[in-house]
Chimera marker file (.cmm) of the C-alpha trace (Angstrom):
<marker_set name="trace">
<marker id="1" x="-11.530" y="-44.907" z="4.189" r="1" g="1" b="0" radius="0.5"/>
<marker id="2" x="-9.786" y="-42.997" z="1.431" r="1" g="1" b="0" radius="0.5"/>
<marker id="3" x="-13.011" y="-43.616" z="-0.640" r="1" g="1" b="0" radius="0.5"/>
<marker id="4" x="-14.816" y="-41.370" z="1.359" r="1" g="1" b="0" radius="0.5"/>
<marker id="5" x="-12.568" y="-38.422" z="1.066" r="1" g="1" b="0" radius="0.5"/>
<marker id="6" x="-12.683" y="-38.647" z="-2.799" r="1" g="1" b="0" radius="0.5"/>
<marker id="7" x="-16.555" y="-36.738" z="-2.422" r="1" g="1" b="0" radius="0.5"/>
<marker id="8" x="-15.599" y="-34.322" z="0.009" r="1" g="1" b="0" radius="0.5"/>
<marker id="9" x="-12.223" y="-33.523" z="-1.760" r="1" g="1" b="0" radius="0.5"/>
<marker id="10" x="-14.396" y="-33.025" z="-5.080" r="1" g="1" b="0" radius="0.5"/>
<marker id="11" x="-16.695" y="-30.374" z="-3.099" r="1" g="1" b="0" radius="0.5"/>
<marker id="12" x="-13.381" y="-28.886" z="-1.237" r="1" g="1" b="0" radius="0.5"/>
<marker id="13" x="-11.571" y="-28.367" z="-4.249" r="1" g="1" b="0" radius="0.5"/>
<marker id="14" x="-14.560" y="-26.336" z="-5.274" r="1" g="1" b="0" radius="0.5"/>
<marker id="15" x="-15.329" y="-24.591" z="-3.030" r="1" g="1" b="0" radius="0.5"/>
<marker id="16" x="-10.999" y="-23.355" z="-3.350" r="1" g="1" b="0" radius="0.5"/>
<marker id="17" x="-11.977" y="-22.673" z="-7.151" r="1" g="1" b="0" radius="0.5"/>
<marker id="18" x="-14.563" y="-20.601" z="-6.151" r="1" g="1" b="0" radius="0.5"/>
<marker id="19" x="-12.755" y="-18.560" z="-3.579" r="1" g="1" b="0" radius="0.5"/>
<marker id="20" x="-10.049" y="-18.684" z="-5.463" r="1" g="1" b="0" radius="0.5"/>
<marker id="21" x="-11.453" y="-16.848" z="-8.443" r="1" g="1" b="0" radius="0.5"/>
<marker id="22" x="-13.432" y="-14.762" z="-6.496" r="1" g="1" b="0" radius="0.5"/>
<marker id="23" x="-9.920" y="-13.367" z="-4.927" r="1" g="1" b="0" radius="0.5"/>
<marker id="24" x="-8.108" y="-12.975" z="-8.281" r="1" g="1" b="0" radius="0.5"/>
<marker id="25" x="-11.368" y="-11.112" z="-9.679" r="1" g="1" b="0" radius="0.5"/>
<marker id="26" x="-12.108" y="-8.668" z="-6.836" r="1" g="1" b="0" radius="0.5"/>
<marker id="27" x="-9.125" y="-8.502" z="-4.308" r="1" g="1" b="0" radius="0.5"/>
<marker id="28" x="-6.807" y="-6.077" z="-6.328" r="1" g="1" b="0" radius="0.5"/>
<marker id="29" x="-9.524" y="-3.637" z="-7.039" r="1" g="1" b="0" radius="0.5"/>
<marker id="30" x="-10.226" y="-3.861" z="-3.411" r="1" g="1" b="0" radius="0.5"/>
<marker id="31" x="-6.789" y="-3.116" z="-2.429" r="1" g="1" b="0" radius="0.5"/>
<marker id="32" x="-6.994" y="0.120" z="-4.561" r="1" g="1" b="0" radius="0.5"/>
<marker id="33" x="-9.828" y="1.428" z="-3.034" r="1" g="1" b="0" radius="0.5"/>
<marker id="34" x="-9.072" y="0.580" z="0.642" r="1" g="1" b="0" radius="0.5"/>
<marker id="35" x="-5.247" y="2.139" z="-0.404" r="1" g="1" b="0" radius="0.5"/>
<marker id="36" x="-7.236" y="4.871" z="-1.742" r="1" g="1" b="0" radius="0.5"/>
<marker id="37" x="-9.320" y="5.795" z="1.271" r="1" g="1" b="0" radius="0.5"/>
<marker id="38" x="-6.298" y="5.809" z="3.612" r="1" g="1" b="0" radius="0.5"/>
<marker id="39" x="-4.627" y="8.256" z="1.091" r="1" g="1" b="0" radius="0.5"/>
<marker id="40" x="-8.084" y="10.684" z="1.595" r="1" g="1" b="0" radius="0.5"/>
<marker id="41" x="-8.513" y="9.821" z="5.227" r="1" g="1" b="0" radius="0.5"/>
<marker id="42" x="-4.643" y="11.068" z="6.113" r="1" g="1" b="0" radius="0.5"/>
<marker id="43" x="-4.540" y="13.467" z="3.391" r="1" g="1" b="0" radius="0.5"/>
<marker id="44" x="-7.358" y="15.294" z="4.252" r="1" g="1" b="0" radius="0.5"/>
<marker id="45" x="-6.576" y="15.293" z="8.007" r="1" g="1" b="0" radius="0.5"/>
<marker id="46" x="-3.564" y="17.442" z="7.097" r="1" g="1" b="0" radius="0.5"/>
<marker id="47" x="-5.263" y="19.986" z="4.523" r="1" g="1" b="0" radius="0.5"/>
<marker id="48" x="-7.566" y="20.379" z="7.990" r="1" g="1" b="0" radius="0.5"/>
<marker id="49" x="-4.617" y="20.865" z="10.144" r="1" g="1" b="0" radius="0.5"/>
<marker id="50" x="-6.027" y="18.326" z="12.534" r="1" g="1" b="0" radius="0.5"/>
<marker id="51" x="-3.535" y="15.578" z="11.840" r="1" g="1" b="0" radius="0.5"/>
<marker id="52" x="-1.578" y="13.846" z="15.169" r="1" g="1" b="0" radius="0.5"/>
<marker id="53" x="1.729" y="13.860" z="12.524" r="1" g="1" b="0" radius="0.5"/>
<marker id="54" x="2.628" y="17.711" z="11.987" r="1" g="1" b="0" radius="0.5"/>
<marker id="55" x="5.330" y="17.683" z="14.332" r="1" g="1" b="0" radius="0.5"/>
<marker id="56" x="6.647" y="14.358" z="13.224" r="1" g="1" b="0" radius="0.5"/>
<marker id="57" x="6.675" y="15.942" z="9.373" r="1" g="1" b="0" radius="0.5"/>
<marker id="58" x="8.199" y="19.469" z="10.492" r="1" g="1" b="0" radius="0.5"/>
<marker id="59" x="11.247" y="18.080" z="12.450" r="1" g="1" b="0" radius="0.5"/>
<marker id="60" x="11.569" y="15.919" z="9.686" r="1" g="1" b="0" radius="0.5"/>
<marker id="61" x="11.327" y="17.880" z="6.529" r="1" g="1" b="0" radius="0.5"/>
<marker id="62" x="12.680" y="20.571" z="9.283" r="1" g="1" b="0" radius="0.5"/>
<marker id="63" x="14.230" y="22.586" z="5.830" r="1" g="1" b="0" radius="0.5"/>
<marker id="64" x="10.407" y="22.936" z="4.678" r="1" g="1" b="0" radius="0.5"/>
<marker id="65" x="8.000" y="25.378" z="6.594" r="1" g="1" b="0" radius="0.5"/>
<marker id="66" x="5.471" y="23.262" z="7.926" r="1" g="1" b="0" radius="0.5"/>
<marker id="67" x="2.640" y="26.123" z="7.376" r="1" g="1" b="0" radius="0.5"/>
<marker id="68" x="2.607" y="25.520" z="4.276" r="1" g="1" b="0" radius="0.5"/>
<marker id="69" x="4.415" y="21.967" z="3.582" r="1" g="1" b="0" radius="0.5"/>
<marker id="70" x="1.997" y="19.585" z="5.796" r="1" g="1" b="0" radius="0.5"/>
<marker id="71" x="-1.148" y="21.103" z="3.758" r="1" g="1" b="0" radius="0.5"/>
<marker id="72" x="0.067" y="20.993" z="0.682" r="1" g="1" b="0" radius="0.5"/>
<marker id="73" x="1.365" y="17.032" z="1.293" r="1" g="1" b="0" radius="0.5"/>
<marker id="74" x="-2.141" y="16.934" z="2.115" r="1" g="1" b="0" radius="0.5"/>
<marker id="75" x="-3.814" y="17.967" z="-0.951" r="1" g="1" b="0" radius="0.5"/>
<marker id="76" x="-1.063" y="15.397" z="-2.625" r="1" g="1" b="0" radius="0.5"/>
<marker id="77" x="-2.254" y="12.478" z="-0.598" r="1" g="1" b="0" radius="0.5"/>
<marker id="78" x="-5.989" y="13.145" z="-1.120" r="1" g="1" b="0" radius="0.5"/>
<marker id="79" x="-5.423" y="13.594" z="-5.082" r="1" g="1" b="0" radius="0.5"/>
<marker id="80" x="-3.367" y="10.280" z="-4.242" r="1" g="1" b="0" radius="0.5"/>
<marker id="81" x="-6.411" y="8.848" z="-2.850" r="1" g="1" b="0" radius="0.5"/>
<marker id="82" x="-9.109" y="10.220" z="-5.080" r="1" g="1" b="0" radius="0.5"/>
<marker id="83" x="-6.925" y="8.832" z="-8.162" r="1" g="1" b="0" radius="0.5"/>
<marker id="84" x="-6.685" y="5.477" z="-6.265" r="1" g="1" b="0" radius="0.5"/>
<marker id="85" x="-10.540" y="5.389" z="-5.973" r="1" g="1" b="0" radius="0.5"/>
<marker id="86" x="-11.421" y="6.244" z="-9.212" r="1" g="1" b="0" radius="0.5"/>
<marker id="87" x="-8.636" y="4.350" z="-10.998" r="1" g="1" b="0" radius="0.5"/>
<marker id="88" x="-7.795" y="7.406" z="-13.279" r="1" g="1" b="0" radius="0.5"/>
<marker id="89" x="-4.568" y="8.269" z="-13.871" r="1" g="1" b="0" radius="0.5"/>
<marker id="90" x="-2.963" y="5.152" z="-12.316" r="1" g="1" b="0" radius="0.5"/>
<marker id="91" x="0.441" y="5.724" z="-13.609" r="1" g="1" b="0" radius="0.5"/>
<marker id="92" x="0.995" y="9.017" z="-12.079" r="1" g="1" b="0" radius="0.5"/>
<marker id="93" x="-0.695" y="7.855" z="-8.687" r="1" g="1" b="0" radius="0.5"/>
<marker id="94" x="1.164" y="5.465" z="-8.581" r="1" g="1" b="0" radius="0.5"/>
<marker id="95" x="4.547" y="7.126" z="-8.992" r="1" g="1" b="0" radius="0.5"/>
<marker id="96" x="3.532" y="9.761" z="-7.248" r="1" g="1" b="0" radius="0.5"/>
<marker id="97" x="2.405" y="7.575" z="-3.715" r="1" g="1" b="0" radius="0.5"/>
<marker id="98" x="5.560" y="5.960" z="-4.368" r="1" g="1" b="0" radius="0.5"/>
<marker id="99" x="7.469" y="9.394" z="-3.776" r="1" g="1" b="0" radius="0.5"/>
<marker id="100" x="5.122" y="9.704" z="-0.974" r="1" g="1" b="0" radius="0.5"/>
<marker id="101" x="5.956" y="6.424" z="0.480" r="1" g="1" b="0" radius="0.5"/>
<marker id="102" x="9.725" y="6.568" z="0.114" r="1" g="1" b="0" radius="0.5"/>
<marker id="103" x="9.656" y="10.333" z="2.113" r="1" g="1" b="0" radius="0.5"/>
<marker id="104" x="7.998" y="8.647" z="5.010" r="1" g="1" b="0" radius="0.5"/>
<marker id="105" x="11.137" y="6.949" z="5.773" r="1" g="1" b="0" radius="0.5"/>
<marker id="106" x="12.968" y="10.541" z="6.259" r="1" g="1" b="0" radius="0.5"/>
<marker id="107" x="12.345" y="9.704" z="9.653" r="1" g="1" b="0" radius="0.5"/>
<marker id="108" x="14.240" y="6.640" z="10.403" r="1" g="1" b="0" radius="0.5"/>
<marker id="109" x="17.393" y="8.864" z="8.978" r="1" g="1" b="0" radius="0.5"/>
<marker id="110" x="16.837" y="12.299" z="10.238" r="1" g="1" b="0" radius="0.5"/>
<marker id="111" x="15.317" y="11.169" z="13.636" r="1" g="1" b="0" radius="0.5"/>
<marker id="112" x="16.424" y="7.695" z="14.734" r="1" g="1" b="0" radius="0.5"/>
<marker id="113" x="15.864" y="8.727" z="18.071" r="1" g="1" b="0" radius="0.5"/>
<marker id="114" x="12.479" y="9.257" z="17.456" r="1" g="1" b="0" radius="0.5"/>
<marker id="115" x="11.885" y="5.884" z="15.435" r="1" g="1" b="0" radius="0.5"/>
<marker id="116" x="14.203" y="3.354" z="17.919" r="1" g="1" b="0" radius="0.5"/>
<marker id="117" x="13.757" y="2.663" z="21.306" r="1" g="1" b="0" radius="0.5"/>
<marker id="118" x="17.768" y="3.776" z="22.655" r="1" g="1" b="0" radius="0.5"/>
<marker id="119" x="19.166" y="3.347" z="19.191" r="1" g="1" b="0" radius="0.5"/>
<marker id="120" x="18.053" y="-0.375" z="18.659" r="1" g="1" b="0" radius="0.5"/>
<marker id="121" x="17.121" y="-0.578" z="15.062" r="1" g="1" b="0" radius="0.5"/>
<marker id="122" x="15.378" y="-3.641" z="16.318" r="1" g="1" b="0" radius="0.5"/>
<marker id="123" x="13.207" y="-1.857" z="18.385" r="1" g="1" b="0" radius="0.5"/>
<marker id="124" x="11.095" y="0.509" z="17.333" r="1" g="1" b="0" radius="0.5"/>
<marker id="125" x="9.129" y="3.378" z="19.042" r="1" g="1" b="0" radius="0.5"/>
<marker id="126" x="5.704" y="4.411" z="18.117" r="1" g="1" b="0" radius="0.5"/>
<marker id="127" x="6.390" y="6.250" z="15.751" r="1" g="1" b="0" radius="0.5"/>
<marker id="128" x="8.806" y="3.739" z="14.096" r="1" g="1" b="0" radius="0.5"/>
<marker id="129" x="6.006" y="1.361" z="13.929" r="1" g="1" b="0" radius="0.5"/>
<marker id="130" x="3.970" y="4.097" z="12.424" r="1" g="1" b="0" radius="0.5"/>
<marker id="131" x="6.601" y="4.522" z="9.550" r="1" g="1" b="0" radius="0.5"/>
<marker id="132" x="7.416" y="0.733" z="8.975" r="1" g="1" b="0" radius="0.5"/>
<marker id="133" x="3.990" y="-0.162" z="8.236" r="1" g="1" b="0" radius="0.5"/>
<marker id="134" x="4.438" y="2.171" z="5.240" r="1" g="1" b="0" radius="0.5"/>
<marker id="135" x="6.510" y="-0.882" z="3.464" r="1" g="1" b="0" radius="0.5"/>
<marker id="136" x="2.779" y="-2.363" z="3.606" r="1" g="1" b="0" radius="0.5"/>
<marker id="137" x="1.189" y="-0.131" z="1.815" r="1" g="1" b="0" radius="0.5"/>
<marker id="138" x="4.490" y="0.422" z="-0.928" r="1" g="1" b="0" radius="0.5"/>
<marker id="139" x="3.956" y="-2.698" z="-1.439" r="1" g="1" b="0" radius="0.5"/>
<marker id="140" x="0.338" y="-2.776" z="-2.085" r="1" g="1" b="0" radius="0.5"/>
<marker id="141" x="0.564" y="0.360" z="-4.547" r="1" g="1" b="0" radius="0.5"/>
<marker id="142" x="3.131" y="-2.410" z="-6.516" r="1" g="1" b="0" radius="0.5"/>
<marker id="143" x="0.734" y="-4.437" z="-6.498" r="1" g="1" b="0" radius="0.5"/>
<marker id="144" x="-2.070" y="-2.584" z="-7.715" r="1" g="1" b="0" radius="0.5"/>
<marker id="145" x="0.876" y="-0.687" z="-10.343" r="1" g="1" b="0" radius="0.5"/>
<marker id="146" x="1.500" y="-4.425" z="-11.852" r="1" g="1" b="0" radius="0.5"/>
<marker id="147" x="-2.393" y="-4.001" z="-13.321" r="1" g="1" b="0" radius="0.5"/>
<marker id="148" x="-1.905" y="-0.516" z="-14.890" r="1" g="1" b="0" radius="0.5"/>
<marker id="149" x="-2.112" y="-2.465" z="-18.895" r="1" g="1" b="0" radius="0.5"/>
<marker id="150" x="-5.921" y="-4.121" z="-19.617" r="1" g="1" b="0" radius="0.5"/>
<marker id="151" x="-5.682" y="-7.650" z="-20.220" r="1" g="1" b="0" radius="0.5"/>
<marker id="152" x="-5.168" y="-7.768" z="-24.258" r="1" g="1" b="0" radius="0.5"/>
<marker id="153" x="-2.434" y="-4.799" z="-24.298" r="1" g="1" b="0" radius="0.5"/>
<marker id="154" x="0.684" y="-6.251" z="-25.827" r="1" g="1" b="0" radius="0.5"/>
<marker id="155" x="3.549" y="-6.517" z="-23.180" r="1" g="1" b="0" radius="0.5"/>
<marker id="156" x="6.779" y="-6.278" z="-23.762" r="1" g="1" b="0" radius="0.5"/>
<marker id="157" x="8.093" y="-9.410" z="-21.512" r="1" g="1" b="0" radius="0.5"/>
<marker id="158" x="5.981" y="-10.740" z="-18.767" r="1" g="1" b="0" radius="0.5"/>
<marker id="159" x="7.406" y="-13.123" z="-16.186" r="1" g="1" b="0" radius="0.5"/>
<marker id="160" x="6.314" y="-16.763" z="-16.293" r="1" g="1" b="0" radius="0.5"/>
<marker id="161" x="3.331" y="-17.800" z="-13.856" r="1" g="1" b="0" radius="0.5"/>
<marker id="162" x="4.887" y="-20.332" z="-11.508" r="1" g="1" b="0" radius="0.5"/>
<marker id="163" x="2.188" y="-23.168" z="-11.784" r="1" g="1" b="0" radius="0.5"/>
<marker id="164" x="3.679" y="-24.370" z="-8.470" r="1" g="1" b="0" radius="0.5"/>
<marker id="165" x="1.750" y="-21.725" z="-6.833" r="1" g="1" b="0" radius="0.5"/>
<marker id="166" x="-1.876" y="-22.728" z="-7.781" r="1" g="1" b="0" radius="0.5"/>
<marker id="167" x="-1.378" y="-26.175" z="-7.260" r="1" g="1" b="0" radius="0.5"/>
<marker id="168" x="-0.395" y="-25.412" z="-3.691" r="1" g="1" b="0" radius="0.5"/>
<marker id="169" x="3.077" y="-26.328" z="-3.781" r="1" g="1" b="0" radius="0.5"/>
<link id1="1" id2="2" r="1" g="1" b="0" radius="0.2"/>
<link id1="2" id2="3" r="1" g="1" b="0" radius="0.2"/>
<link id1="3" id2="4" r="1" g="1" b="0" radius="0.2"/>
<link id1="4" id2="5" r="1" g="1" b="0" radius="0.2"/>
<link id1="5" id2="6" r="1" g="1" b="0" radius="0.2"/>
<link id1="6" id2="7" r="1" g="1" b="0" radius="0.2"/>
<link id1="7" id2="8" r="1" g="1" b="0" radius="0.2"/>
<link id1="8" id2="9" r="1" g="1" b="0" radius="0.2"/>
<link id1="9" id2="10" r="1" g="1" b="0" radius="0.2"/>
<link id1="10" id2="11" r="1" g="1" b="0" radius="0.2"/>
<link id1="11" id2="12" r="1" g="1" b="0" radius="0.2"/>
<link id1="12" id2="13" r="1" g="1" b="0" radius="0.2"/>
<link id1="13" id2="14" r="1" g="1" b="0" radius="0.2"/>
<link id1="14" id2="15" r="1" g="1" b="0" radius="0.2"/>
<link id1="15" id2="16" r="1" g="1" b="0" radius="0.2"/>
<link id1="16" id2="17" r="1" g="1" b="0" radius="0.2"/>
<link id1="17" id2="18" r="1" g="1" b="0" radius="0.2"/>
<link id1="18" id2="19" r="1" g="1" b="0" radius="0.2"/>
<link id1="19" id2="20" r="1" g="1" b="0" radius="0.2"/>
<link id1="20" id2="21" r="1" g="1" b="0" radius="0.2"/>
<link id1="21" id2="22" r="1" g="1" b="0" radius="0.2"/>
<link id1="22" id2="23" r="1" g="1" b="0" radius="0.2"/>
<link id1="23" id2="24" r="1" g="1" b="0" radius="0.2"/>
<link id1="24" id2="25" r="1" g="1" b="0" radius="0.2"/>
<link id1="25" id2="26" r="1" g="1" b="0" radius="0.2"/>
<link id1="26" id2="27" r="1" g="1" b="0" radius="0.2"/>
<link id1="27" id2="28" r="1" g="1" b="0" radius="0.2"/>
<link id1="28" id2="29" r="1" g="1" b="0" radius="0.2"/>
<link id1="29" id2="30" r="1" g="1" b="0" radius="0.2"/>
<link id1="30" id2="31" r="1" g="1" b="0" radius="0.2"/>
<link id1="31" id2="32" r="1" g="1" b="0" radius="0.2"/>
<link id1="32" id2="33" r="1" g="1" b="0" radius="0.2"/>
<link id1="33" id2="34" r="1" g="1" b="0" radius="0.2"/>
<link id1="34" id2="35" r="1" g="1" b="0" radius="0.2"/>
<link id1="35" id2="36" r="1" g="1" b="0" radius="0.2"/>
<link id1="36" id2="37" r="1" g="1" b="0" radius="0.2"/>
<link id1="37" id2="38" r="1" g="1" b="0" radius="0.2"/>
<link id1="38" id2="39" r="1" g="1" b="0" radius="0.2"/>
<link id1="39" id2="40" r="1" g="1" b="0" radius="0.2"/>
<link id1="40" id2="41" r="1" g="1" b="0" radius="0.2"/>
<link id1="41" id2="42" r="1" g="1" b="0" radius="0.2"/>
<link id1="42" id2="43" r="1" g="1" b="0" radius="0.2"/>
<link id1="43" id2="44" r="1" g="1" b="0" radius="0.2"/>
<link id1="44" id2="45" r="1" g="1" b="0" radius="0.2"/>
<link id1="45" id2="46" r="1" g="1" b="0" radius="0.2"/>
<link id1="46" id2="47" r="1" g="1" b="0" radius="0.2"/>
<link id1="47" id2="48" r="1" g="1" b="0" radius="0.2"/>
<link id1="48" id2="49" r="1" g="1" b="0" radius="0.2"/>
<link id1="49" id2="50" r="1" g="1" b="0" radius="0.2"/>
<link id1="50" id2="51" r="1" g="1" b="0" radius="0.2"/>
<link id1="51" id2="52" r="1" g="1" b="0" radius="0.2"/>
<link id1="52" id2="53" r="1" g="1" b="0" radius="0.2"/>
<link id1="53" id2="54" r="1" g="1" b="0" radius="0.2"/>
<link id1="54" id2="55" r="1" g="1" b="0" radius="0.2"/>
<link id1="55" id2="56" r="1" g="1" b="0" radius="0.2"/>
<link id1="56" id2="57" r="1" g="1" b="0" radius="0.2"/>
<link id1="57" id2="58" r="1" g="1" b="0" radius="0.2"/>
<link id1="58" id2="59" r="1" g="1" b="0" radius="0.2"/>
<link id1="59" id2="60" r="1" g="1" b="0" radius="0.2"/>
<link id1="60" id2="61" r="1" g="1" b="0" radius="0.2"/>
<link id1="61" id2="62" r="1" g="1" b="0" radius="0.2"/>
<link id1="62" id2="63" r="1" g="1" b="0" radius="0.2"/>
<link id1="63" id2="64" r="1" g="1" b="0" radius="0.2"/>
<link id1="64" id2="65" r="1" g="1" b="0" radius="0.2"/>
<link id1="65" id2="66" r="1" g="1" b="0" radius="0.2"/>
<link id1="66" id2="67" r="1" g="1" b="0" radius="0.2"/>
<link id1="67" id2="68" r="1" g="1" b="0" radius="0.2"/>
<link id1="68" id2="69" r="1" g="1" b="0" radius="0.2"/>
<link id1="69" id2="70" r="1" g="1" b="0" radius="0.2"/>
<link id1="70" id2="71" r="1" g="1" b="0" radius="0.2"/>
<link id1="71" id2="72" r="1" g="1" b="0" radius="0.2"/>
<link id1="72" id2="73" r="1" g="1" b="0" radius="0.2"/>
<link id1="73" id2="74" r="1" g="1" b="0" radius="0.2"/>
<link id1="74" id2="75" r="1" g="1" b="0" radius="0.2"/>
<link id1="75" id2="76" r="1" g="1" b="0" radius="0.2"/>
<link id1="76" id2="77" r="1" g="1" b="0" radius="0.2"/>
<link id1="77" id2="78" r="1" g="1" b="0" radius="0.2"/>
<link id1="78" id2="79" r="1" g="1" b="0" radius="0.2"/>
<link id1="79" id2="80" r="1" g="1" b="0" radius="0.2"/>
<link id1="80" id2="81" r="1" g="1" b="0" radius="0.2"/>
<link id1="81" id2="82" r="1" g="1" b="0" radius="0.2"/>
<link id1="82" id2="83" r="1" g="1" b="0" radius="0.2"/>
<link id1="83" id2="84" r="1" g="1" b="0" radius="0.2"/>
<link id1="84" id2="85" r="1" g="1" b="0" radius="0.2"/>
<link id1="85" id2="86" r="1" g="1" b="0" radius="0.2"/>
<link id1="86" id2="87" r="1" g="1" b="0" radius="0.2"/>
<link id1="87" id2="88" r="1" g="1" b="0" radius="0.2"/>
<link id1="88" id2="89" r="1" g="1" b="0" radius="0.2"/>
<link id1="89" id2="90" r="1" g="1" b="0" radius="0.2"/>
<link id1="90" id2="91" r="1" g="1" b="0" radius="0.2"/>
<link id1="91" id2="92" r="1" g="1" b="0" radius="0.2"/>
<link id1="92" id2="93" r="1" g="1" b="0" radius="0.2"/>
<link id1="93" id2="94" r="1" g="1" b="0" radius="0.2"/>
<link id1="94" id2="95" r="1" g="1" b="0" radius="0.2"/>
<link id1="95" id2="96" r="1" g="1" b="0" radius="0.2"/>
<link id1="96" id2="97" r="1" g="1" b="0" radius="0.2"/>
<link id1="97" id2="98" r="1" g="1" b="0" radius="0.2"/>
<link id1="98" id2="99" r="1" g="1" b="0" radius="0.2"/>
<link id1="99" id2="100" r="1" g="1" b="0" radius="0.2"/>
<link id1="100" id2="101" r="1" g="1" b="0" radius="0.2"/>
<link id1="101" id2="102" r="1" g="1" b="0" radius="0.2"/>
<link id1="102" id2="103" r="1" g="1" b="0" radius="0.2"/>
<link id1="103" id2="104" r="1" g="1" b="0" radius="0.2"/>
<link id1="104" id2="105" r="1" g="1" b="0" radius="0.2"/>
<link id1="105" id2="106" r="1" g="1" b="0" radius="0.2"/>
<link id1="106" id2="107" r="1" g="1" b="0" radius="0.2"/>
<link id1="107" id2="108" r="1" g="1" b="0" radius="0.2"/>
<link id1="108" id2="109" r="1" g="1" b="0" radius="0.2"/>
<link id1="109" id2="110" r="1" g="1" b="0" radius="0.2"/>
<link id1="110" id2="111" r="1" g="1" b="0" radius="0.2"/>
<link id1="111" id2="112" r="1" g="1" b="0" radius="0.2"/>
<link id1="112" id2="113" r="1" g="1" b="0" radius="0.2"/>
<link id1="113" id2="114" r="1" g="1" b="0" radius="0.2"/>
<link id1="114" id2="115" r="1" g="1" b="0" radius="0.2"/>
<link id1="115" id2="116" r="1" g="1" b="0" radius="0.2"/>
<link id1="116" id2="117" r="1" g="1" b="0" radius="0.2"/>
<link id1="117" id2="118" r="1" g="1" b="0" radius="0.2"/>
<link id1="118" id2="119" r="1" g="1" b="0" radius="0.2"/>
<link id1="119" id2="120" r="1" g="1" b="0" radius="0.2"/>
<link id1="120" id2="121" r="1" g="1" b="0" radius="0.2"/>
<link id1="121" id2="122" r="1" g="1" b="0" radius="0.2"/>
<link id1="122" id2="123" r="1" g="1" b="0" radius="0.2"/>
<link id1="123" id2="124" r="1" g="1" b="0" radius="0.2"/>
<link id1="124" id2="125" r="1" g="1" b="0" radius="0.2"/>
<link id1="125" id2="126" r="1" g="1" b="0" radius="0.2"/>
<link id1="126" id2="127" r="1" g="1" b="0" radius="0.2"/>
<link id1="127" id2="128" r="1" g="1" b="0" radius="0.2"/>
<link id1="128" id2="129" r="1" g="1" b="0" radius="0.2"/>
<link id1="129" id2="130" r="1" g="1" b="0" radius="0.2"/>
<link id1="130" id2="131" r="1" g="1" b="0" radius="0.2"/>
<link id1="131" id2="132" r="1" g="1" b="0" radius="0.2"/>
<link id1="132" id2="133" r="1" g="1" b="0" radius="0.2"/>
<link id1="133" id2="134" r="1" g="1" b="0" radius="0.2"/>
<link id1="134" id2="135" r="1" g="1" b="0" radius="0.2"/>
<link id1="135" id2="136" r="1" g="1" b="0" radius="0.2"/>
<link id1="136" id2="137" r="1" g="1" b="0" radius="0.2"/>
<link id1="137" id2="138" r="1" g="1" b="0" radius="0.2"/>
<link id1="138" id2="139" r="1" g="1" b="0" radius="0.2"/>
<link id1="139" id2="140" r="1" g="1" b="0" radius="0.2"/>
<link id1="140" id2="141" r="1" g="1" b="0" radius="0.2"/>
<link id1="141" id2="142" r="1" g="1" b="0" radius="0.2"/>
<link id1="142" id2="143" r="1" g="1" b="0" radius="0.2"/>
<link id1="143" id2="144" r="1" g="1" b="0" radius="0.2"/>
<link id1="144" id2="145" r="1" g="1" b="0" radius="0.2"/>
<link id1="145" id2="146" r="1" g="1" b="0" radius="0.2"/>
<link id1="146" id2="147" r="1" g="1" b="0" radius="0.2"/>
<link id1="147" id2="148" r="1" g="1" b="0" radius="0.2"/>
<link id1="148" id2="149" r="1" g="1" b="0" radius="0.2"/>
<link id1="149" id2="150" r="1" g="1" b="0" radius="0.2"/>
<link id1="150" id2="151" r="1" g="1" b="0" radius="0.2"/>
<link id1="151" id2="152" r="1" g="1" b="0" radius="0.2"/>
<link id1="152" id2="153" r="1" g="1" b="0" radius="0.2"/>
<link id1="153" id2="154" r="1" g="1" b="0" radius="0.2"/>
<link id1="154" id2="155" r="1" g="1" b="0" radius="0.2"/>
<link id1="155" id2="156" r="1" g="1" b="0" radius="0.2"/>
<link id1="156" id2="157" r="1" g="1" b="0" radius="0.2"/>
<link id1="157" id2="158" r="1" g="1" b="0" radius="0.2"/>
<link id1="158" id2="159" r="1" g="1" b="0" radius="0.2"/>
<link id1="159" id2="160" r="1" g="1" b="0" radius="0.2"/>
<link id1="160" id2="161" r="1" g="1" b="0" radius="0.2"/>
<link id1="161" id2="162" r="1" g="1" b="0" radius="0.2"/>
<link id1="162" id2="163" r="1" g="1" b="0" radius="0.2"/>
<link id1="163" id2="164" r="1" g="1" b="0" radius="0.2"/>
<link id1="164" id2="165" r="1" g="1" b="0" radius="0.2"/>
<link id1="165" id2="166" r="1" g="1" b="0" radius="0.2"/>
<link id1="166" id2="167" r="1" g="1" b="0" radius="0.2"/>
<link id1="167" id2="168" r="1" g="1" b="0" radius="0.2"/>
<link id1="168" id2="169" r="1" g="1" b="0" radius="0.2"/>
</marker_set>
C-alpha cells in the first residue's frame, strides 16, 4: 500500500512547492495593498466627515477639537494608504501607520467603559472589538516593514531562517 502513496506524494509535494512559492512571491505585496486600501477607505471617510467613528475619536482625543482633528487624521490615513499602494516611501508609512495604530488604543485607556462590557477586560464591546482588531493590521504593517531593503542590500544582521518551518515541522 505505501507504494502507491509514493506517486501521489510526488504530485502533492508539488503542488505545496507551487503554492508555496506562489505565497512567498505575491502574498506580502498583497498585504500592502489590501493594508493600503483600508488606510484610503477609512481615511477618506473622515476627510468626508461621513465616518461612524467621530465621536469615538473626539471623546477620545477629547483635548483635540474634533473639527479639525478627525479630518486632518484623515488626510494622514489616506497618504498612509496611498503610500501603502504605491510602495513609495515605505519607511515613513510605515512609521507613520504605526503612530496611527498605537493611538487607536487611546480608547481602551481613556474609555474602558466604552471598550469592556462592565469593566471585563475579557469582554469587549463593539467598539473594543473594533480597536483590537487594530493588533491585526500592526502586525501586518511589520510585516510588510520587514521588506523595506531589496533583496541584494547588505544587512547588518539578519535572523537565521528556521528550516523547521518549511519542512513542516
Amino acid at each position: 500500500m505505501p507504494a502507491k502513496l509514493g506517486p501521489m506524494n510526488t504530485k502533492l509535494d508539488a503542488v505545496d512547492r507551487t503554492v508555496i512559492g506562489v505565497l512567498r512571491r505575491w502574498s506580502v505585496p498583497a498585504l500592502r495593498v489590501s493594508l493600503g486600501i483600508v488606510f484610503v477607505w477609512f481615511g477618506a471617510l473622515k476627510v468626508f466627515d461621513v465616518t461612524p467613528v467621530t465621536d469615538l475619536v473626539a471623546d477620545t482625543v477629547y483635548w483635540v477639537d474634533p473639527d479639525w482633528f478627525v479630518p486632518v487624521l484623515g488626510i494622514a490615513e489616506t497618504a498612509i494608504g496611498i503610500g501603502l499602494l504605491f510602495g513609495v516611501f515605505l519607511r515613513i508609512v510605515i512609521g507613520a501607520m504605526i503612530a496611527q495604530l498605537l493611538g487607536t488604543f487611546l480608547v481602551l485607556v481613556v474609555q474602558p467603559d466604552l471598550a469592556f462590557q462592565d469593566g471585563n477586560i475579557l469582554l469587549l464591546t463593539t467598539e473594543g472589538e473594533f480597536v483590537i482588531k487594530n493588533l491585526v493590521l500592526l502586525t501586518a504593517g511589520m510585516v510588510v516593514g520587514a521588506t523595506v531593503r531589496r533583496p541584494g542590500e547588505a544587512q547588518e544582521e539578519q535572523a537565521p531562517i528556521d528550516e523547521s518551518v518549511d519542512a513542516g515541522v
